[in-house]
C-alpha positions as a LaTeX table, in Angstrom:
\begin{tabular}{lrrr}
\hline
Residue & $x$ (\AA) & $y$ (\AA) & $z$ (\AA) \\
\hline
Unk1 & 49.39 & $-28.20$ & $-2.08$ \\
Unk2 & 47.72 & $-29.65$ & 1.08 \\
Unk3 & 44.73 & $-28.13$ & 0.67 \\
Unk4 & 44.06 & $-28.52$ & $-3.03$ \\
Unk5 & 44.69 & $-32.37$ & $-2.80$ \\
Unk6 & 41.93 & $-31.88$ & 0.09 \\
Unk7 & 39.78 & $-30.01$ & $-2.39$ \\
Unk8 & 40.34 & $-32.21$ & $-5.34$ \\
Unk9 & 39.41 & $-35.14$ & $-2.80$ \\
Unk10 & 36.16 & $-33.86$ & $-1.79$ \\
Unk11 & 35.47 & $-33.00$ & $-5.16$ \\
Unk12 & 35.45 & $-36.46$ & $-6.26$ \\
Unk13 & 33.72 & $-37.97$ & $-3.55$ \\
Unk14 & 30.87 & $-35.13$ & $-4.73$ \\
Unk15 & 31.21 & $-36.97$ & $-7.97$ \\
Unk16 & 30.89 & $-40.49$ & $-7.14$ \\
Unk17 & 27.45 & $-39.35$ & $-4.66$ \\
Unk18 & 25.96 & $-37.45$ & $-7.96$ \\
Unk19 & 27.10 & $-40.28$ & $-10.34$ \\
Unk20 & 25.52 & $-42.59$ & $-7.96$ \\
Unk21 & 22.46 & $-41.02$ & $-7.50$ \\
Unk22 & 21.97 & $-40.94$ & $-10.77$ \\
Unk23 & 22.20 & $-44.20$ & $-11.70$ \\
Unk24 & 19.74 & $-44.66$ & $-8.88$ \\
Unk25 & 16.87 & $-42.80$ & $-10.27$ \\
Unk26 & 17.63 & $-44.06$ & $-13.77$ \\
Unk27 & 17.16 & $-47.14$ & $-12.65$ \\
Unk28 & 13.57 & $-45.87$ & $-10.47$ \\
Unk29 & 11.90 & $-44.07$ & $-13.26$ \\
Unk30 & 11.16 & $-46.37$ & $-15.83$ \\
Unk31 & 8.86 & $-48.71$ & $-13.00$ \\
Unk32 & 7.50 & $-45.93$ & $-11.12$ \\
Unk33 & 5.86 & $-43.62$ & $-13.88$ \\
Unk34 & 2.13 & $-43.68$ & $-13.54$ \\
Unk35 & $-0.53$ & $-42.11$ & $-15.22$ \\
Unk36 & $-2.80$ & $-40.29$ & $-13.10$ \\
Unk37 & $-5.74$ & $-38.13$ & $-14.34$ \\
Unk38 & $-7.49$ & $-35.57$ & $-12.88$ \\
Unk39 & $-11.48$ & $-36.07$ & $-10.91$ \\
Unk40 & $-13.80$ & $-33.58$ & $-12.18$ \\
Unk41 & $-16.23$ & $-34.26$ & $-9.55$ \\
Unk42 & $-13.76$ & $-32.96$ & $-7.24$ \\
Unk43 & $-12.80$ & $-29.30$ & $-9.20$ \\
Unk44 & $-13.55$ & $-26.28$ & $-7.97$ \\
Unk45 & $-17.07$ & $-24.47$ & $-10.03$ \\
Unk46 & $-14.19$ & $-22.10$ & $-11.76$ \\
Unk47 & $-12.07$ & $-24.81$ & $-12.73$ \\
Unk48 & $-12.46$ & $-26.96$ & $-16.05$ \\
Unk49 & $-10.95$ & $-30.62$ & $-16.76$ \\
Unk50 & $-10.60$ & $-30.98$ & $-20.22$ \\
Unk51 & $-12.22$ & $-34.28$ & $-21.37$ \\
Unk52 & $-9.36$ & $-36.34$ & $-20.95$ \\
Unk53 & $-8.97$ & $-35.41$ & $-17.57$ \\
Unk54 & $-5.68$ & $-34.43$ & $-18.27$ \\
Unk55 & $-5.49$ & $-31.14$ & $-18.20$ \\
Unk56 & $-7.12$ & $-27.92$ & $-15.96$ \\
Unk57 & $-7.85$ & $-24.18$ & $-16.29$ \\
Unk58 & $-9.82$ & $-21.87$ & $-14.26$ \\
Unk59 & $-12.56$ & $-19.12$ & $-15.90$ \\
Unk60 & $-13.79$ & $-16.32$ & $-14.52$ \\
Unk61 & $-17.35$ & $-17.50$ & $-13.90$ \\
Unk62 & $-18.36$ & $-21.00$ & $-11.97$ \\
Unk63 & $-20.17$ & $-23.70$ & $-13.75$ \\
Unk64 & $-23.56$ & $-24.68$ & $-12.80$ \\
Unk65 & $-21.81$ & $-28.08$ & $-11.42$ \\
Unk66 & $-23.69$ & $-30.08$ & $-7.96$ \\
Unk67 & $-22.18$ & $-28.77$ & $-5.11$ \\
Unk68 & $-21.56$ & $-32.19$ & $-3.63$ \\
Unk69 & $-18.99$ & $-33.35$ & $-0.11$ \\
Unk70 & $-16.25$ & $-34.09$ & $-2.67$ \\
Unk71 & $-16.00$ & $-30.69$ & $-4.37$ \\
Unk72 & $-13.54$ & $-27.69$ & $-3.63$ \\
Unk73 & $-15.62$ & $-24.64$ & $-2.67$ \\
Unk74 & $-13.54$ & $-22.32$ & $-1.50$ \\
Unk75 & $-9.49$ & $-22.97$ & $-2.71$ \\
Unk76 & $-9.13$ & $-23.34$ & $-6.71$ \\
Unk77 & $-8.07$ & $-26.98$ & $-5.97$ \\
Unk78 & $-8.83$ & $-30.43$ & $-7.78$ \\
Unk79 & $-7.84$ & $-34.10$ & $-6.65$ \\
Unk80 & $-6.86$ & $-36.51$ & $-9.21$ \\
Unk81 & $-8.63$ & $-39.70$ & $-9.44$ \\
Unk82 & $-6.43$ & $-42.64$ & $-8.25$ \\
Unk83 & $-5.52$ & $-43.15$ & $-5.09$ \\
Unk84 & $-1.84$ & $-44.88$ & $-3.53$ \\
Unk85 & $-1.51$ & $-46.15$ & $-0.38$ \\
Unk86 & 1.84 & $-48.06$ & $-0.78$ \\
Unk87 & 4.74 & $-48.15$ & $-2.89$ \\
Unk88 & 6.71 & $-45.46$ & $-5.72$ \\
Unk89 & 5.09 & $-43.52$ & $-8.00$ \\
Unk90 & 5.74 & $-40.52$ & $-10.11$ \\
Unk91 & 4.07 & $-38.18$ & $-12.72$ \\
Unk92 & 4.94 & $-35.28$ & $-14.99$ \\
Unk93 & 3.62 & $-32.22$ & $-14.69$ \\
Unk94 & 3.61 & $-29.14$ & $-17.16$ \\
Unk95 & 2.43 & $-25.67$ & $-17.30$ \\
Unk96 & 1.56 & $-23.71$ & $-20.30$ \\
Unk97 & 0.52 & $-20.30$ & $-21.08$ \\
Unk98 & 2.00 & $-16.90$ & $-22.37$ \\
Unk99 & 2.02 & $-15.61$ & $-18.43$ \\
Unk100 & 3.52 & $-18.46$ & $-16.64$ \\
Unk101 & 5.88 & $-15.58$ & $-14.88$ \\
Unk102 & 2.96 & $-13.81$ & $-13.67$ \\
Unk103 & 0.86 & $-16.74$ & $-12.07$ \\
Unk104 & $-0.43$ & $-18.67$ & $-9.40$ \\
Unk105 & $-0.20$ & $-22.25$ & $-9.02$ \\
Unk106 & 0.54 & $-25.66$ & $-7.15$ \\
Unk107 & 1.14 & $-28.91$ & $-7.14$ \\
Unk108 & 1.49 & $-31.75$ & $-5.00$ \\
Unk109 & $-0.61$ & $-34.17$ & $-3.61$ \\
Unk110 & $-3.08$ & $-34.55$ & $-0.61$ \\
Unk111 & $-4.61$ & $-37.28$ & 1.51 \\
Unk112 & $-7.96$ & $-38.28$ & 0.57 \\
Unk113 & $-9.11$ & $-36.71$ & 3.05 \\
Unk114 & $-8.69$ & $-33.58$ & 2.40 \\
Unk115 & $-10.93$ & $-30.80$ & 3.58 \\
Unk116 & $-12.76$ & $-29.91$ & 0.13 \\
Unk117 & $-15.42$ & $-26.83$ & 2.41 \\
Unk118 & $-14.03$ & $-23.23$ & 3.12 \\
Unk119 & $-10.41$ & $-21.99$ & 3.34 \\
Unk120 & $-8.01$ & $-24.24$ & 5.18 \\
Unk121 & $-4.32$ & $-24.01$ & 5.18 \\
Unk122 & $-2.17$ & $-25.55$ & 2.27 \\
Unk123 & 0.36 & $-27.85$ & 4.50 \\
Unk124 & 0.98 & $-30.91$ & 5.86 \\
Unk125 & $-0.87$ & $-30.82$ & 8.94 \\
Unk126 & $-4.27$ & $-30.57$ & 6.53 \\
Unk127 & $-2.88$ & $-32.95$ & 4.76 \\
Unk128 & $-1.52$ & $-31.46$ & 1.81 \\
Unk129 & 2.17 & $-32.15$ & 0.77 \\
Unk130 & 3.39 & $-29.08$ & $-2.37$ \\
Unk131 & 4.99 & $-26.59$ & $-3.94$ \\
Unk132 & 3.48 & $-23.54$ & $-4.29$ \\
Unk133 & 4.52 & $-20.61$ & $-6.95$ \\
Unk134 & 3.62 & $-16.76$ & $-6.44$ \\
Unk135 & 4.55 & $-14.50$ & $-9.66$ \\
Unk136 & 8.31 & $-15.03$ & $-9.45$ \\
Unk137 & 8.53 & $-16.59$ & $-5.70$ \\
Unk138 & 8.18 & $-20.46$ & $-5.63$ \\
Unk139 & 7.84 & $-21.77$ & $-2.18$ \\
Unk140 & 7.16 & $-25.59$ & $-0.30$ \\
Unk141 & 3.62 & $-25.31$ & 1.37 \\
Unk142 & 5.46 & $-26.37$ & 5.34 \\
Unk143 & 4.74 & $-24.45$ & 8.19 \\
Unk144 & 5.38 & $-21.75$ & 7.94 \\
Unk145 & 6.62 & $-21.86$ & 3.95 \\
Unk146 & 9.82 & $-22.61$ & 3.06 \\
Unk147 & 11.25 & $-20.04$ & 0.41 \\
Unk148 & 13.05 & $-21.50$ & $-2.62$ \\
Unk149 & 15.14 & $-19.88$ & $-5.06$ \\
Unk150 & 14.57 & $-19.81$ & $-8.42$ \\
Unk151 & 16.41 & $-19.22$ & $-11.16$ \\
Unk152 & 13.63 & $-19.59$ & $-14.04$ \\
Unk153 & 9.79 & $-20.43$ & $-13.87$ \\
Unk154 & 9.48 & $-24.49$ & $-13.61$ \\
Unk155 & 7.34 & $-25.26$ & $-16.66$ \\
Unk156 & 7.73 & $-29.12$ & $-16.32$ \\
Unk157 & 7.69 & $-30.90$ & $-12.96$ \\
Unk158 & 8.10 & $-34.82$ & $-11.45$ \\
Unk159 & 5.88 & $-35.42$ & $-8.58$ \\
Unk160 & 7.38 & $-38.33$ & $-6.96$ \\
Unk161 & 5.07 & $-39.69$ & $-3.88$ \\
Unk162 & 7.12 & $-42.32$ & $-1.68$ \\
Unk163 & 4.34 & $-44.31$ & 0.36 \\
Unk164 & 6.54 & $-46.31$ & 2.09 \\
Unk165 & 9.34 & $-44.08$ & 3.18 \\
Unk166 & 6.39 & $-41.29$ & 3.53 \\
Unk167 & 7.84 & $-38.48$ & 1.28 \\
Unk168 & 7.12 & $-36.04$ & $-1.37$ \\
Unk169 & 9.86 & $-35.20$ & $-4.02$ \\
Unk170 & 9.52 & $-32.63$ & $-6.24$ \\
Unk171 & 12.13 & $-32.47$ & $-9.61$ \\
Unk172 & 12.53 & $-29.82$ & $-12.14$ \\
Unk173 & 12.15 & $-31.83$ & $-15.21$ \\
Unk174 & 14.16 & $-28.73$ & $-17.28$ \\
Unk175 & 16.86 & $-29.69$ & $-15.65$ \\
Unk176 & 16.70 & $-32.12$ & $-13.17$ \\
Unk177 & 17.22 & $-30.43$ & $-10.17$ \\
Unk178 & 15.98 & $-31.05$ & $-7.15$ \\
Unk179 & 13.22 & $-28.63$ & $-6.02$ \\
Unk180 & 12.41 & $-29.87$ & $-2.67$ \\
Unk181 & 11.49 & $-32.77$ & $-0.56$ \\
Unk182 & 9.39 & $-33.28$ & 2.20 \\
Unk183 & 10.35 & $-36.57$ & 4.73 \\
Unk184 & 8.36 & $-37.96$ & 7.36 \\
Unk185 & 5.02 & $-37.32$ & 5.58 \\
Unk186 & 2.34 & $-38.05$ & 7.59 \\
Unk187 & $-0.18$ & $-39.87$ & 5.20 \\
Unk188 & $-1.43$ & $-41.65$ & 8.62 \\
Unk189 & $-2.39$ & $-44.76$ & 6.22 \\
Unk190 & $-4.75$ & $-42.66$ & 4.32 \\
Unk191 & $-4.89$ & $-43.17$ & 0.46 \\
Unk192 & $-3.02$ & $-40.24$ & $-1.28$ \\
Unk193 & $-4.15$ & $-38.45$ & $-4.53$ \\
Unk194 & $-2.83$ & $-35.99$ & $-6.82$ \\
Unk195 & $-3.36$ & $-32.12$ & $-6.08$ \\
Unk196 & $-3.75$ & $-28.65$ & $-7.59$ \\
Unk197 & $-4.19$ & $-25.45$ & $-6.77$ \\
Unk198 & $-4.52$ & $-22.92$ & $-10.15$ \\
Unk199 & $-5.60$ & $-19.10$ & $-9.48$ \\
Unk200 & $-4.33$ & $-17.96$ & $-12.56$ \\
Unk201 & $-6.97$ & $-17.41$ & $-15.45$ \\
Unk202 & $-4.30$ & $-17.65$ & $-18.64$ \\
Unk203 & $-2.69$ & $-21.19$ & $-17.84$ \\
Unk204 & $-3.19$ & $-24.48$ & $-17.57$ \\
Unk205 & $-1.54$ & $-27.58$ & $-16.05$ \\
Unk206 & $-1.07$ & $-30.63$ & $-17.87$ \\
Unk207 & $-0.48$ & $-34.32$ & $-16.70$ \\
Unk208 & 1.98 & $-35.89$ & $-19.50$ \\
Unk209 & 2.77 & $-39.44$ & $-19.71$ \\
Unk210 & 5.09 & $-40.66$ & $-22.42$ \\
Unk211 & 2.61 & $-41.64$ & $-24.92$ \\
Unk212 & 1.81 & $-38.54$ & $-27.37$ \\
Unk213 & $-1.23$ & $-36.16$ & $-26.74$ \\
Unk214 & $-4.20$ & $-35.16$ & $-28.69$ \\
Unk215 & $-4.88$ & $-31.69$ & $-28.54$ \\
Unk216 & $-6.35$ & $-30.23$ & $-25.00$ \\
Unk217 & $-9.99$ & $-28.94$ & $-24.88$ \\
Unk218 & $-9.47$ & $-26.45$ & $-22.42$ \\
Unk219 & $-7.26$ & $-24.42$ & $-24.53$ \\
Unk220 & $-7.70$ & $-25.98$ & $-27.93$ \\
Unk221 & $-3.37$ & $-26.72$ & $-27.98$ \\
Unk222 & $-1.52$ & $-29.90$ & $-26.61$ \\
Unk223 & 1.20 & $-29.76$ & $-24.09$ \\
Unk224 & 4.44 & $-30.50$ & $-25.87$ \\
Unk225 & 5.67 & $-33.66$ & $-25.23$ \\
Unk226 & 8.76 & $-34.10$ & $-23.04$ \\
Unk227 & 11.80 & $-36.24$ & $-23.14$ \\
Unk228 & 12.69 & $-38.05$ & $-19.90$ \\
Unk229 & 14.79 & $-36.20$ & $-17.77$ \\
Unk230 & 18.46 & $-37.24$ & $-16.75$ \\
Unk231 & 17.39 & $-36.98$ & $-13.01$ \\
Unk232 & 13.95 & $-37.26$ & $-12.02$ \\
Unk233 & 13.37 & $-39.06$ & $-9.01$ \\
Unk234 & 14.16 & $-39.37$ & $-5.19$ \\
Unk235 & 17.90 & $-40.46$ & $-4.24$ \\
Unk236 & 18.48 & $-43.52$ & $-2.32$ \\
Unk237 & 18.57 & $-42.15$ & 1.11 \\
Unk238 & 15.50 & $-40.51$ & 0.32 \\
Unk239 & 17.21 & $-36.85$ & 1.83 \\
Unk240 & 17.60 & $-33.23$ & $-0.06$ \\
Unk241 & 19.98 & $-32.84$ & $-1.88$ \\
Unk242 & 22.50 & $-30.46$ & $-0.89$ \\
\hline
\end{tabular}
């Protein structure tokens, strides 16, 4: 009797934290949502940005594009356009394609300055803060990686960049769970940008705001348009969730 009046005890405490944390990010999401686009001028010669700037895909062959400082030569990567250097802000991502099981992909974000020549490592100390998925394996970009599991393919994800507390959340919008956070970022009062990584020919990752979508040029369909998820941003400690 003892020890299920323990259990029952520490079962509602586990409650109250949830219920709590809940009404936290409730509360965060509606004045931390951003729309953030994506910098052509900064996408690798096999990537394309639709015309919006709102959505990417890679081809097999590079465009005839200026091979200028700011561009990705190497890594499959592209920067978005605005830049933070202090407060919350957050932004939906979503995949789409008929092999999302079978690809390659990330997401995250990355200080401005970024090393955009050769292969570098995807991590923190090159200043790139993400979550990384590998046909079936998704994984946070530390050093060395830090396996996740994964119970279904994220098709729809909140990337929720902390400034001032220096963190990186990521949220399964499907559901949302928690995927991983990283605390203590360094951002070393850098600005900080949006960041992908596509290797995958057959998909393509969309930025989604809550304001509908015309149809995507780089695939010719639109990514659906999501409701807002129950949980989607950082708790109030700012700490993984257990």
């Amino acid at each position: 009797m003892f020890l299920r009046l323990c259990f029952s005890a520490a079962q509602t405490r586990e409650l109250e934290k949830q219920a709590a944390e809940l009404a936290w990010r409730k509360f965060l999401l509606p004045q931390n949502q951003v729309k953030v686009t994506l910098d052509p001028d900064t996408a690798h010669p096999m990537l394309v940005v639709s015309q919006d700037n709102k959505s990417v895909r890679k081809q097999k062959q590079q465009q005839q594009v200026p091979d200028t400082p700011e561009r990705f030569d190497c890594w499959c990567c592209v920067l978005g356009q605005e830049e933070f250097r202090e407060g919350r802000h957050c932004w939906l991502v979503e995949l789409e394609g008929e092999q999302l099981k079978y690809s390659w992909w990330a997401v995250g974000v990355a200080r401005t300055s970024v090393e955009r020549k050769g292969y570098f490592n995807k991590s923190p100390e090159e200043g790139i803060w993400a979550v990384q998925y590998d046909e079936g394996q998704l994984k946070s970009l530390t050093s060395p990686p830090t396996y996740l599991s994964l119970s279904a393919v994220p098709t729809r994800i909140w990337v929720c960049l902390d400034c001032t507390q220096g963190q990186v959340t990521f949220i399964n919008a499907d559901n949302g769970v928690q995927i991983f956070t990283f605390t203590a970022a360094s951002f070393n009062g850098e600005s900080i940008r949006l960041w992908f990584w596509l290797w995958t020919e057959e998909i393509q990752l969309c930025l989604r705001d809550s304001t509908p979508q015309t149809p995507s040029p780089a695939l010719g369909t639109s990514c659906p348009s999501p409701a807002t998820p129950a949980s989607p941003l950082l708790g109030p400690s700012g700490a993984p969730q257990e």
